[in-house]
Structures are given as structure tokens and as C-alpha cells.
C-alpha positions as CSV (number, residue, x, y, z in Angstrom):
1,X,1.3,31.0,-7.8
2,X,0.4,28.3,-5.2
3,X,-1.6,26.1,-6.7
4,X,-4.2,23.9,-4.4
5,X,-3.5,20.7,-6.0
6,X,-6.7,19.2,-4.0
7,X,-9.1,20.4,-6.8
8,X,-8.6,17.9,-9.0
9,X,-8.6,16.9,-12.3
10,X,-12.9,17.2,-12.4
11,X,-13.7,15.2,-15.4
12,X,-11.7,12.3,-16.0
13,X,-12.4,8.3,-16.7
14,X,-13.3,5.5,-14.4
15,X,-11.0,5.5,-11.2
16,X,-9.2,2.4,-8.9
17,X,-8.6,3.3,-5.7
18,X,-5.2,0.9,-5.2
19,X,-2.9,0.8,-2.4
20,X,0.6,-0.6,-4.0
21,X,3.5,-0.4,-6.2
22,X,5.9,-1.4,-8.7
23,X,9.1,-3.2,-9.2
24,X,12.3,-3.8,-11.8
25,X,15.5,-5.5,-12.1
26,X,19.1,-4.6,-11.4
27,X,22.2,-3.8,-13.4
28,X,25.4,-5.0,-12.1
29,X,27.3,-1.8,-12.4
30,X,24.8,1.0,-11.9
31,X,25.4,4.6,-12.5
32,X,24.0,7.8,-13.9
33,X,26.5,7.7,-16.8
34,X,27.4,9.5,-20.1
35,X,25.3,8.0,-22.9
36,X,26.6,9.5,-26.4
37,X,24.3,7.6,-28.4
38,X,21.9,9.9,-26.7
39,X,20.1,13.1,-28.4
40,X,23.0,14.7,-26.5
41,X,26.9,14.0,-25.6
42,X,25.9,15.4,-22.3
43,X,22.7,13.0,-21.8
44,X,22.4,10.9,-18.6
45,X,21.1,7.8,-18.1
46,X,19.4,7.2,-14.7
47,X,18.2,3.4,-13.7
48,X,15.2,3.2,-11.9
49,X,13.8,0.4,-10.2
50,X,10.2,-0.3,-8.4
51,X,7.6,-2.7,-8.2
52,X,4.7,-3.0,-10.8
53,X,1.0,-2.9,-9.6
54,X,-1.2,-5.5,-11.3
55,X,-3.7,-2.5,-12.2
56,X,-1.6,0.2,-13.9
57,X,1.3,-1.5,-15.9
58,X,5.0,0.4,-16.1
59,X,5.8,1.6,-19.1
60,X,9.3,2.8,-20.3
61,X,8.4,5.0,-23.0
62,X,5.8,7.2,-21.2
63,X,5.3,10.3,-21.6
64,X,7.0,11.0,-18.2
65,X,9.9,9.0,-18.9
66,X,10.0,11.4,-22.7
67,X,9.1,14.7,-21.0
68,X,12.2,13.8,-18.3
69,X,14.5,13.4,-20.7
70,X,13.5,16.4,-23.6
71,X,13.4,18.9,-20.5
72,X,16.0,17.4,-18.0
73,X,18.1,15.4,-20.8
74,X,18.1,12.7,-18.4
75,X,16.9,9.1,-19.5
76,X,15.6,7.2,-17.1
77,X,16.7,3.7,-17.6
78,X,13.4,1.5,-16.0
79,X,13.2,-1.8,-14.7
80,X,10.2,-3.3,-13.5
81,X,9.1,-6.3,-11.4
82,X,5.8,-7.9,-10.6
83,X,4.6,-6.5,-7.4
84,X,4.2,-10.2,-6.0
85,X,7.8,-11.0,-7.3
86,X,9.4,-7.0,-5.6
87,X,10.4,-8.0,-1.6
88,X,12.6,-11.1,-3.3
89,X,14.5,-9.2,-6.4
90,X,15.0,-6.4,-3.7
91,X,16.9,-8.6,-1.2
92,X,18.9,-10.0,-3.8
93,X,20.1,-6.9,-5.2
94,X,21.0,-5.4,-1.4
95,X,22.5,-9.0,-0.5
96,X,24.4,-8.7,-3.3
97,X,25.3,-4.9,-3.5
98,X,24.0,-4.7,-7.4
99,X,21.2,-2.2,-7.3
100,X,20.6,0.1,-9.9
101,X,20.8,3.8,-9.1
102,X,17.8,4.3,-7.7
103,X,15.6,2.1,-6.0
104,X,12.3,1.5,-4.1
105,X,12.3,0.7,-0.9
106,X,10.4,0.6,2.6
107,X,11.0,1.6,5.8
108,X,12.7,-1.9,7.3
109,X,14.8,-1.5,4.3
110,X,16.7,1.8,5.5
111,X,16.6,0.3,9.2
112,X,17.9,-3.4,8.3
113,X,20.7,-2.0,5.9
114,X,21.3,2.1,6.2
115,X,24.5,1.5,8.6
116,X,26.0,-1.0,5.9
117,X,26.7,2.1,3.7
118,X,24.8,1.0,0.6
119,X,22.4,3.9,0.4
120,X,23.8,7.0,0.2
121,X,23.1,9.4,3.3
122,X,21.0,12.1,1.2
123,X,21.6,14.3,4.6
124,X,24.5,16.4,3.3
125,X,22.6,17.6,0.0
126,X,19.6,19.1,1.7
127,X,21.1,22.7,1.0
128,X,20.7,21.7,-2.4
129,X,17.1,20.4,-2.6
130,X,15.0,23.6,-1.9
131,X,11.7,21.9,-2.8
132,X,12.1,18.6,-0.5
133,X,13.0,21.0,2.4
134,X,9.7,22.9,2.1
135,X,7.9,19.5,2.1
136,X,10.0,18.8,5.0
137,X,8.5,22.0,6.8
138,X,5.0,20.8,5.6
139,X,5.3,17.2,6.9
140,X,7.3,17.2,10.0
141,X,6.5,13.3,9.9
142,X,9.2,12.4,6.9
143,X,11.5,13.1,10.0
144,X,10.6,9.9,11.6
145,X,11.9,7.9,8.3
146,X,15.3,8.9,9.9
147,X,18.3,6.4,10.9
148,X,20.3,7.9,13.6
149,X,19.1,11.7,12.6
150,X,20.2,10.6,8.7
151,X,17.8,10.5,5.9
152,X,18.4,7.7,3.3
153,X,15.0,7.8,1.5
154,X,12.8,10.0,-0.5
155,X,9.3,9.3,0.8
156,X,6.6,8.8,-1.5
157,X,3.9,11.8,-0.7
158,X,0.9,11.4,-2.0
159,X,-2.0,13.3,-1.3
160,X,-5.2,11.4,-1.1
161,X,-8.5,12.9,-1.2
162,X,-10.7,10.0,-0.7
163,X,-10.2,8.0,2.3
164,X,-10.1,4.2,1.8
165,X,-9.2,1.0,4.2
166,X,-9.1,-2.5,5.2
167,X,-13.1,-2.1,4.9
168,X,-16.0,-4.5,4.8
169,X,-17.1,-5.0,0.9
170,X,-20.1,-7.3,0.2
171,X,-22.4,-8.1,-2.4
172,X,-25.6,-6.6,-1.3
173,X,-27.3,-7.4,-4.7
174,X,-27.1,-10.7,-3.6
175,X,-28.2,-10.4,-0.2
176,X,-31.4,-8.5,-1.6
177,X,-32.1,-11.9,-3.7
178,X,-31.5,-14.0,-1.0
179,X,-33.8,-12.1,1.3
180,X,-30.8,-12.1,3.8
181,X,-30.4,-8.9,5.9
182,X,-26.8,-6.8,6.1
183,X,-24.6,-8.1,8.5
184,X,-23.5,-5.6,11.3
185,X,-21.5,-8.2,13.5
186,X,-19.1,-10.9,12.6
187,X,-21.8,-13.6,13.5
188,X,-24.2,-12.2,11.3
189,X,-21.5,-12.3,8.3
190,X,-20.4,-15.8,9.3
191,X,-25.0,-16.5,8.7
192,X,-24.8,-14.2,5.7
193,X,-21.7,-16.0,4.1
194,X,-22.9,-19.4,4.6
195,X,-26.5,-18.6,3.2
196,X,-24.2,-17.3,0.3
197,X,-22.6,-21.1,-0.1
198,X,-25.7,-22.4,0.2
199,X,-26.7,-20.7,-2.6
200,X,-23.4,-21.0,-5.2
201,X,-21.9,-24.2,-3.8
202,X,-19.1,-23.8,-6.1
203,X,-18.1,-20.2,-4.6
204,X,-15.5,-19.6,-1.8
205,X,-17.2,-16.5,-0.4
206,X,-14.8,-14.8,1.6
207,X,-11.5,-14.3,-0.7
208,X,-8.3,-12.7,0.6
209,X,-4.7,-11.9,-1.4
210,X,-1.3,-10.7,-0.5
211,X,-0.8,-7.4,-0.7
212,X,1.6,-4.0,-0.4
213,X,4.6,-6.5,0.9
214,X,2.5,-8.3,3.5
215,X,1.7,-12.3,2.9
216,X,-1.7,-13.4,2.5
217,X,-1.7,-14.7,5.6
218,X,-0.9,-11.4,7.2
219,X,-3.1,-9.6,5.0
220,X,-6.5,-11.9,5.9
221,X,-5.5,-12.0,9.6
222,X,-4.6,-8.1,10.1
223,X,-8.7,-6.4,9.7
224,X,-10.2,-9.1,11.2
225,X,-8.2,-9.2,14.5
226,X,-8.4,-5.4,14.5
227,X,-12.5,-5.6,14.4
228,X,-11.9,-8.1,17.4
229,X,-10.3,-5.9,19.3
230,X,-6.9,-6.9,18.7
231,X,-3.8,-6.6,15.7
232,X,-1.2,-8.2,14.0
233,X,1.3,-6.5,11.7
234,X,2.3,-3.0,11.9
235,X,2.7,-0.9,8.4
236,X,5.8,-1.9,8.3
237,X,5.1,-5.8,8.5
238,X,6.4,-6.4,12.0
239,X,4.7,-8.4,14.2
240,X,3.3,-5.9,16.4
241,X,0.6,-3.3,16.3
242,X,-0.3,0.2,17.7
243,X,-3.2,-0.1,19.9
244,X,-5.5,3.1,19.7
245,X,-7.3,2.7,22.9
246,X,-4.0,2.8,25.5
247,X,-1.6,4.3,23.0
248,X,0.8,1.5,23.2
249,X,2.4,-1.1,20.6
250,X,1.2,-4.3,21.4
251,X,2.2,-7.6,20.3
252,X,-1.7,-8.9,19.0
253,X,-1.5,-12.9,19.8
254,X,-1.2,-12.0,23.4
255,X,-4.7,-11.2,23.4
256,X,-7.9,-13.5,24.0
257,X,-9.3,-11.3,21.7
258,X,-6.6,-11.7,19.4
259,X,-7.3,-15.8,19.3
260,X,-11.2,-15.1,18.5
261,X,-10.1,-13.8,15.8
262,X,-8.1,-17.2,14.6
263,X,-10.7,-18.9,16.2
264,X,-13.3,-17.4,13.9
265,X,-11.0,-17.7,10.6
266,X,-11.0,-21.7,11.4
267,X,-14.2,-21.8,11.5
268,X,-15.1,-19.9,8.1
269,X,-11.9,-21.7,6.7
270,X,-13.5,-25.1,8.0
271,X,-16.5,-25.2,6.7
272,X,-15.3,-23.6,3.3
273,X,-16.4,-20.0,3.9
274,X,-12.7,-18.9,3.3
275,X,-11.2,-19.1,-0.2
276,X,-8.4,-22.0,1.1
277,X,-6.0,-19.8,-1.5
278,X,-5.6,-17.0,0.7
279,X,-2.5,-17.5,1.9
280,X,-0.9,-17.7,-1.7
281,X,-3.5,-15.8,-3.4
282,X,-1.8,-12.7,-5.8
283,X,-3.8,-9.2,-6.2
284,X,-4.5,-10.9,-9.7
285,X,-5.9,-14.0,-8.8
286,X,-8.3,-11.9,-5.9
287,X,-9.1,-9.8,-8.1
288,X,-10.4,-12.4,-10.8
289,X,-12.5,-14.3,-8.3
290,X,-14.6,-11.6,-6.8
291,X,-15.0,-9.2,-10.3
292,X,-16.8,-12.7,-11.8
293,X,-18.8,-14.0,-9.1
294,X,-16.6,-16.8,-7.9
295,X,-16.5,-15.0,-4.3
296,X,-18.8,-12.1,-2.9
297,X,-16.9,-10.8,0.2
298,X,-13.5,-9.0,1.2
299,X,-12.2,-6.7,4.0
300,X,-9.0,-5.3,2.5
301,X,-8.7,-2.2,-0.2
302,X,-12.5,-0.8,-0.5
303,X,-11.7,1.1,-3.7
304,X,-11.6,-2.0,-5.6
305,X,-15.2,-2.7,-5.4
306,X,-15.5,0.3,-8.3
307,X,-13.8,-1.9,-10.5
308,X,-15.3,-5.2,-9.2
309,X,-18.7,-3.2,-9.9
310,X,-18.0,-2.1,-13.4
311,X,-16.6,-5.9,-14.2
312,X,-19.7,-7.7,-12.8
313,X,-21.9,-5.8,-14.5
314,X,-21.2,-6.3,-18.3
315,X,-23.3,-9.7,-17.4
316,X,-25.3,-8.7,-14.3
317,X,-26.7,-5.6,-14.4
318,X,-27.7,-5.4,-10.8
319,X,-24.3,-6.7,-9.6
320,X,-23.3,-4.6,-6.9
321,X,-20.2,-4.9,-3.9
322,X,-21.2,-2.2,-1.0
323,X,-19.5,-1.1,1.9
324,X,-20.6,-2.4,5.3
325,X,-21.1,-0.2,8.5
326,X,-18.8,-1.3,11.2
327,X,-19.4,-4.7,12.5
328,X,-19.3,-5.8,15.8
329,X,-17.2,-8.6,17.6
330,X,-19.2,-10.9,20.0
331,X,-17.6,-8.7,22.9
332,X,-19.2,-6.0,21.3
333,X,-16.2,-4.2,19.7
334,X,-16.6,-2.1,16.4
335,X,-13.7,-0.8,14.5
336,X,-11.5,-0.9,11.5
337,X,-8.2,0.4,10.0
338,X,-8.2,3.2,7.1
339,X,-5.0,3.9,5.3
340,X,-2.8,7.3,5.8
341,X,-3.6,10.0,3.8
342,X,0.2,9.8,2.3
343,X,2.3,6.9,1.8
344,X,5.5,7.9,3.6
345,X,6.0,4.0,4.1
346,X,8.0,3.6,1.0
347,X,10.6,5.2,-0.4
348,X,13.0,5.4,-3.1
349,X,17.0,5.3,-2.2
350,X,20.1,6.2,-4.3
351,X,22.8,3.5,-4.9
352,X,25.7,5.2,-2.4
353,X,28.1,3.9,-5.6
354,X,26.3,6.1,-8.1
355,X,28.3,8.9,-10.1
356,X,27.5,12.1,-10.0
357,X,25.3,12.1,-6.7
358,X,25.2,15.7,-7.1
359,X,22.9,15.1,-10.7
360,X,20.3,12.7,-9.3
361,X,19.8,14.9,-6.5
362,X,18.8,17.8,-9.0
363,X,16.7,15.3,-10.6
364,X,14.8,14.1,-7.6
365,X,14.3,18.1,-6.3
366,X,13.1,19.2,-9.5
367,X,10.6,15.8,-9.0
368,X,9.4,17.2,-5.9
369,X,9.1,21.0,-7.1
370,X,5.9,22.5,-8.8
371,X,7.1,21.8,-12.2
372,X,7.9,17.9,-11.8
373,X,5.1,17.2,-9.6
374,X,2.4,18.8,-12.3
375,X,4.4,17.0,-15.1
376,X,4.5,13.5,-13.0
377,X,0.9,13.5,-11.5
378,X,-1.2,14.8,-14.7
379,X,1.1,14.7,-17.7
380,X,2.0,17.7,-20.4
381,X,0.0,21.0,-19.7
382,X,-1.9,22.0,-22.7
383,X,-1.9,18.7,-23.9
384,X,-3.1,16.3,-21.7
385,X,-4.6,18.7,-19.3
386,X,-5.1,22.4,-18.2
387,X,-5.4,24.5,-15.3
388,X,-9.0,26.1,-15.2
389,X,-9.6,28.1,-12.4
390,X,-6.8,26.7,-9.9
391,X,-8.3,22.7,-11.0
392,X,-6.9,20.8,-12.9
393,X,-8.6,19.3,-16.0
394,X,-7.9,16.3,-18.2
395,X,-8.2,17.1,-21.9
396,X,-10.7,15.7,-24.1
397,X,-8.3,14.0,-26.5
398,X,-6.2,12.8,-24.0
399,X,-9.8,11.2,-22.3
400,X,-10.6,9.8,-25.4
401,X,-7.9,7.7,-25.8
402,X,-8.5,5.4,-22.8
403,X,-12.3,5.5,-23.0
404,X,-12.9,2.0,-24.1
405,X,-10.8,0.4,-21.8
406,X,-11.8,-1.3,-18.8
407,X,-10.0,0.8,-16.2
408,X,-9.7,4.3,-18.2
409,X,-8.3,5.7,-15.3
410,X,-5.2,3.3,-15.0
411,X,-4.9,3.0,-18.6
412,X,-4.2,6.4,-18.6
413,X,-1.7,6.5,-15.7
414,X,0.6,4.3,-17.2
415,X,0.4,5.7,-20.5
416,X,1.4,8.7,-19.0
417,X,3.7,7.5,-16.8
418,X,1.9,9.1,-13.8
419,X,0.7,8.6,-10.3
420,X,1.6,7.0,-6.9
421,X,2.0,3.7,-9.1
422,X,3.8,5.8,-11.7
423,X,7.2,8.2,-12.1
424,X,5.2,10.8,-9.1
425,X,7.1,11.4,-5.8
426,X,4.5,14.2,-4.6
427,X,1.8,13.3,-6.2
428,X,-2.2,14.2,-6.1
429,X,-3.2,10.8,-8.2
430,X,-6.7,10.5,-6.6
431,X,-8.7,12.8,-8.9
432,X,-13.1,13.3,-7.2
433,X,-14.3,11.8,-10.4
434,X,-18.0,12.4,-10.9
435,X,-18.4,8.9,-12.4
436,X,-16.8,7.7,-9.0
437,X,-20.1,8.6,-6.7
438,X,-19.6,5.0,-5.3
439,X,-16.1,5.9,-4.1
440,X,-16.6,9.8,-2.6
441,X,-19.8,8.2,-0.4
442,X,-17.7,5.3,0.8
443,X,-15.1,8.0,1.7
444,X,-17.5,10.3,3.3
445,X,-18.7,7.2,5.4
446,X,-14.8,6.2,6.0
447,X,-14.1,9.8,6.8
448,X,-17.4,9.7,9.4
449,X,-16.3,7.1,11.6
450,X,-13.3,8.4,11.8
451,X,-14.7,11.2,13.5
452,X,-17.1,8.9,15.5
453,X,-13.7,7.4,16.9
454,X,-14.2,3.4,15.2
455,X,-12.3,3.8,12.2
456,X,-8.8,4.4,13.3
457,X,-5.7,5.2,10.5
458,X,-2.1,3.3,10.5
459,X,0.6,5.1,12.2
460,X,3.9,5.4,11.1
461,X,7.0,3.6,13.4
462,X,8.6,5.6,15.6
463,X,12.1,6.0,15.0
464,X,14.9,3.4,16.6
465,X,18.5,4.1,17.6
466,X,20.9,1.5,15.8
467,X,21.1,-1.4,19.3
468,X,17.4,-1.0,18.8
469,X,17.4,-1.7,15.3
470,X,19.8,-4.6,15.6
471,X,17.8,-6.5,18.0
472,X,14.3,-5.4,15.9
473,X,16.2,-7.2,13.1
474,X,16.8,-10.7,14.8
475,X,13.5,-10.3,16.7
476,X,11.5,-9.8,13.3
477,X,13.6,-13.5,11.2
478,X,12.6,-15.2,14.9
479,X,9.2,-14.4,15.1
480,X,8.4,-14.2,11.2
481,X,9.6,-17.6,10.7
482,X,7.6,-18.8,13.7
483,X,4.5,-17.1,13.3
484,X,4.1,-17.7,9.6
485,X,4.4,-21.4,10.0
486,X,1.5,-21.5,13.1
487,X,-0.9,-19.0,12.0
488,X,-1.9,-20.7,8.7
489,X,-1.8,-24.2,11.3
490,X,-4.4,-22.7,13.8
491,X,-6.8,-21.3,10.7
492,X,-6.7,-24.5,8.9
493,X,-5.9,-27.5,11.2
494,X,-8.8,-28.7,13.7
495,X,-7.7,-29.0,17.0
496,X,-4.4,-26.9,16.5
497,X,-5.7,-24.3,18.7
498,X,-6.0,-26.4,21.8
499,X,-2.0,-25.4,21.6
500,X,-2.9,-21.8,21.8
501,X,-1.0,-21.9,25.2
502,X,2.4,-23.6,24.1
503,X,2.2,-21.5,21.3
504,X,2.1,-17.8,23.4
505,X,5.0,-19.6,25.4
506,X,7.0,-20.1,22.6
507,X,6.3,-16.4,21.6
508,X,7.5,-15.0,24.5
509,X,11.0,-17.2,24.0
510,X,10.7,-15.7,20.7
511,X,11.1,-12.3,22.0
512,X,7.3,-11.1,21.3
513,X,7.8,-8.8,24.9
514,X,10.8,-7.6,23.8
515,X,9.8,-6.4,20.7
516,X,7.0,-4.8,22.5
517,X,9.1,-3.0,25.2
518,X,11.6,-1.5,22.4
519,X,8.5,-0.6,20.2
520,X,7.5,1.3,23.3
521,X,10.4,2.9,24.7
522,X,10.8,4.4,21.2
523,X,7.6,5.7,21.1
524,X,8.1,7.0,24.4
525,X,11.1,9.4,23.2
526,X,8.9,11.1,20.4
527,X,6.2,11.7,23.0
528,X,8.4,13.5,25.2
């Protein structure tokens, strides 16, 4: 029976709509060994490693983790880092060759390190993963997380139903008290956010955080200089972007519309507009300010604001965050980014030391198949939900056990173990919850400028042959190291920016056009 898993789970608890991960630790020695202490002499023990999201907390005695091992007698062996903490424990581990069996990674990962030989090349087993091969047929695009026609990676797939972004998110209960009208260009924001300062001098109202392995700096800089017309990173964190109007990779500071956008950033920074953390700011720390009233404005994950909402409002009633329509630049550009509908970008990889390949293969299908997907995006059948109909449905005891917590939703993931931020490799972990009528209209509105061409999704990188990737690598250290230490020095600094030209020079010697020329020529391959 195929089984639309879009018809969700219809009558669940309060929903985040997140975009991140999870983390863990290492083991010096890993492998998927005997364990005889086990219920079984024949037991495995698998260790798992990925990043923990600040909103849905990993736990290693889910009811995943106990299902997995009662129907697969396999225990997986978790270990979990702090998202903000994930990019550094991973490079360790890789520089040291010490990573656990499996491992979360992203897409730079399998280009910076695949031809080193410390991720096994998963291509030879396909013949034995019947249930990744059909997903392979449905998404033609987990071929482009290849290196040199090799796959290293299981790609998260994850099947949104409510489309979210870098989106606009304001306080409009506020604005109704002030009398102040909704900002549909930049300029009226920068009048709307300083009104707001007037009014709650102590308040930074713009706040910003790092987020899904980009910096804070990245992360504040990357919608903005999209609405202007420009970009920064990619979804991979390189310093270039995909430019939707000529179809081309671009590197963003080349662009005078690129340096309004810095421009503008001082000036909010400057006259303290723009929360001066944002470069070092965590999800938790963002998350704090605007959820009690210490900032009112963001442009980065809009499925927060349900939470943010909920939070506000155990002391103001009327608190309310709202998405804006599309604003406008002062050249009269309107646009934003959304996020893919899947989340291809990570990826977990298998230690190329681990014993028994053959086993975590099985493992991993059986994740992807009917049985392991139902298990790892909803939990036990019967028991914490049921299929009514073709939906799925939580059950009422299972409901009732998170109900008084603030994010039931979350709370329940990680009890269960389930989810994009949980054990799920194909999951469907955005359930249309009638208590969520904030998030489906924002959707619906996301979803309607797509169509009206000015909200545009992230694309995925095309793929690079191995000089390509080599050069990508020094490219990337040269002009990461350079860029990080100017971009926060033109937002903060007066006057910094009468260097704007040195600076572009220097970027070019940097290797900025060549970065854009291989970004291109790769592209050009897939297109033809």
C-alpha cells in the first residue's frame, strides 16, 4: 500500500517550524561491534553522531533508539553536540581520523575530504539498498551530492509541507500601538525600527543569530543583500551565490547593490537598531531576546514567530510577530529566499573503518524503507499514532503527555526520537496542525510569491570534478578568512567603507572571479 505521507498527522500539539540539526562526540576506535552484555550475543552497537538543535533536545533512550534495537537488535550508540559547538567537534574528528561510525555531515564535507578515503564510498552497495534506489528514482537531485560519480552520503529527505524562509517577522502589535504603519521597503523598516527605539530605549530591535553552520555575520548579511538585489553565501556557506535573474553564480560584494546592503547594516548597527551581538549571537540567545520583548524584528527562520507568539503572550496577550509582504530596496527591488522543500544539504557518512559495512547498510535501507521511515517520523503504530484513512494521527495519550509543555510539538519529537532534528532520514516531520493557522497562512503567502516570481528557493551546488574541488577548497580558507574579518569592519566601523574599493581589489587577488568562473563552468555541464 503506498501511503501519501503528505496527509499528516491532523491533530497534534503546538508546532516550530526549525531549520537545523544536531551533533555528538567521537570514539577513538569506532565500529558496529559485538556487544554481549546486550539482550542478544548477536546485538550490534552502532555510534551515531549529529548535532543537537536548541529546540528539540537528543535523547538516547527514545523510543526510536528502543524500537531500533527490539526490531533490528541494533543499539545505536548516540552522541550529541550543541548545534553552535557541531562544525568544530566535526573537524577535529576528520582531522584526526576518529569519527564514530556514522556521522553528520554537509556537502563541503564530502568535497573537502571524500578523496582522502575516510568515508566509505556507499557506491558499490546500491544493489543492496532497494529502498534508497527508489528514492534515488524519485529525486534525481541526490545525484548532484556526488564526488567524481561516487556517493559518500545519505541525504537527509525531508518532506516539507509548509514553506518557510529567510522572511520578514515583525511585531505588528506594536506598530498598531505606536500608530506606525507596516513597512513595505527597507526605508520604511529603518523609520519603523527607530520609532520602535524610541519607544523601548533599552531594546535592540533588529536581532540576528548564527545558524544551520553559517556565522552570524553570514546569517544577518545573506536576506538582506538578497532583498537588495544582491547575495552572499550559497547553501553550502561559500562565498558566492546563485543569482535567479541571469542564472549565474555570482560572487555578491561585486555588486553596488551588494554594498547598500552593508551600507544600510551600518547604519541600523550605528545608531543601535541592530542587536551589536549578532555576530556571536547562538539560536538560544536570539531566541530569548525576541520571545520576551527585548527585540521586535528578524528576517531569518519565519516559523519561529509561532513560538515567539505563544512565549510573548503568557504576559501580553496581544503580543503578536507577523510576516511582512516583500519589501522593497531603494532601487526598487523586492525579493527574498525560502528554503528547499527537502534538506539534501546534509548528510550522514559511514566511517570507511567501520566493521561489517555490509550491516549498517541494511540498517540505513531499512531507515529509508516504509517501515523505518513510519517508525522514525511518527513513532510506534497503535501506540503513538494510527493510520485513519491514509493520514496519519497522533494518539490521544501520546498528546497528552507533552500538552503542558511549552513546545508540545518538540517535546514530543525528542521523546520519540523523531523528525528531521531526530533519528528520520526520509522523514514527513511538518505535520498541517490546526492550532498552527499562523504557520499554513504564512506558507500560503510564502508559497504565493513564489509563484509571483519574488520569493525565490536555495539551489543546490552543482557538482565539481576533483581540480575543481581542490582549488574551491583554498579559494573558500582565502576568502573566508578575509571576508569574515571586513564584513563585521564595514557594518560596525564609521568610515570603513570609504575602503569599499581596496577591499573588492583585494577580493579579486583573493580569487572571488575564480571562484565564480569554476562555480559557473560547473553549472554549465549540468545544463548541458
Amino acid at each position: 500500500m503506498v501511503i501519501n505521507r503528505r496527509k499528516m498527522l491532523t491533530a497534534c500539539c503546538s508546532l516550530v517550524f526549525v531549520g537545523s540539526l544536531m551533533a555528538g562526540c567521537s570514539k577513538d576506535n569506532p565500529s558496529m561491534s559485538d556487544n554481549a552484555t546486550g539482550s542478544s550475543a548477536n546485538q550490534r552497537t552502532l555510534t551515531w553522531m549529529r548535532y543537537e538543535h536548541s529546540s528539540q533536545a537528543l535523547n538516547p533512550n527514545s523510543v526510536v533508539s528502543q524500537e531500533i534495537l527490539k526490531r533490528k537488535n541494533v543499539k545505536l550508540e548516540l552522541q550529541s553536540v550543541p548545534q553552535s559547538n557541531y562544525e568544530d567537534k566535526k573537524k577535529t574528528l576528520i582531522a584526526t581520523n576518529t569519527l564514530p561510525d556514522v556521522i553528520m555531515v554537509n556537502q563541503n564535507d564530502l568535497w573537502n575530504y571524500a578523496d582522502s578515503g575516510i568515508f566509505l564510498d556507499i557506491t558499490p552497495y546500491l544493489e543492496k539498498m532497494p529502498n534508497f534506489q527508489k528514492l534515488m528514482k524519485q529525486k534525481p537531485e541526490i545525484n548532484k551530492t556526488k564526488v567524481d560519480d561516487k556517493l559518500y552520503g545519505f541525504p537527509l529527505l525531508t518532506k516539507w509541507t509548509v514553506q518557510s524562509g529567510q522572511l520578514p517577522m515583525i511585531r505588528t502589535d506594536l506598530l498598531a500601538k505606536l500608530n506606525l504603519q507596516t513597512p513595505r521597503t527597507y526605508e520604511e523598516l529603518y523609520q519603523v525600527l527607530k520609532k520602535l527605539k524610541e519607544a523601548y530605549p533599552e531594546s535592540y530591535p533588529f536581532t540576528s543569530r548564527a545558524a544551520n553552520g553559517k556565522t552570524g555575520t553570514e546569517n544577518l548579511i545573506n536576506p538582506i543583500a538578497f532583498g537588495f538585489g544582491s547575495g552572499y553565501t550559497n547553501i553550502t556557506g561559500n562565498k558566492i551565490y546563485y543569482e535567479p535573474t541571469t542564472k549565474q553564480y555570482k560572487f555578491g560584494p561585486y555588486s553596488p547593490e551588494f554594498k547598500d546592503a552593508i551600507t544600510y547594516l551600518h547604519k541600523l548597527y550605528k545608531e543601535k537598531l541592530l542587536d551589536p551581538d549578532y555576530s556571536v549571537a547562538t539560536s538560544q540567545a536570539w531566541q530569548e531576546k525576541l520571545s520576551t520583548g527585548k527585540s521586535f524584528f528578524y528576517q531569518d527562520n519565519n516559523g519561529f514567530g509561532v513560538n515567539f507568539n505563544k512565549a510573548l503572550r503568557i504576559r501580553e496577550p496581544n503580543a503578536r510577530f507577523e510576516l511582512l509582504p516583500v519589501m522593497a530596496s531603494n532601487q526598487g527591488v523586492k525579493r527574498n529566499n525560502v528554503y528547499q522543500l527537502d534538506h539534501m544539504g546534509e548528510l550522514y557518512a559511514i566511517n570507511a573503518k567501520v566493521k561489517n559495512p555490509e550491516e549498517v547498510i541494511k540498517l540505513i535501507d531499512w531507515m529509508y524503507g516504509d517501515e523505518g521511515t513510519n517508525l522514525t517520523s511518527f513513532g510506534v503504530e497503535n501506540v503513538d499514532y494510527t493510520l485513519v484513512n491514509g493520514e496519519y494521527q497522533m494518539s490521544e495519550a501520546t498528546k497528552m503527555k507533552f500538552k503542558d509543555k511549552q513546545d508540545p510539538f518538540r517535546a514530543m519529537q525528542s521523546a520519540l526520537g523523531t523528525g528531521y532534528l531526530g533519528y528520520a532520514l526520509n522523514s514527513d516531520d511538518h505535520p498541517i496542525v490546526p492550532s498552527s493557522s499562523d504557520l499554513i497562512q504564512w506558507s500560503e503567502k510564502a508559497i504565493k510569491d513564489l509563484a509571483d516570481g519574488i520569493n525565490f528557493r536555495e539551489v543546490n551546488d552543482p557538482p565539481f570534478n576533483k581540480k575543481e574541488r581542490e582549488k574551491l577548497k583554498q579559494l573558500r580558507t582565502q576568502l573566508d578568512a578575509f571576508l569574515t574579518l571586513n564584513m563585521d569592519k564595514f557594518i560596525m566601523n564609521d568610515g570603513a567603507l570609504n575602503e569599499w574599493n581596496s577591499f573588492i581589489q583585494q577580493c579579486q587577488e583573493n580569487g572571488a572571479s575564480e571562484m565564480e568562473k569554476i562555480y559557473n563552468e560547473a553549472l554549465a555541464r549540468v545544463n548541458n
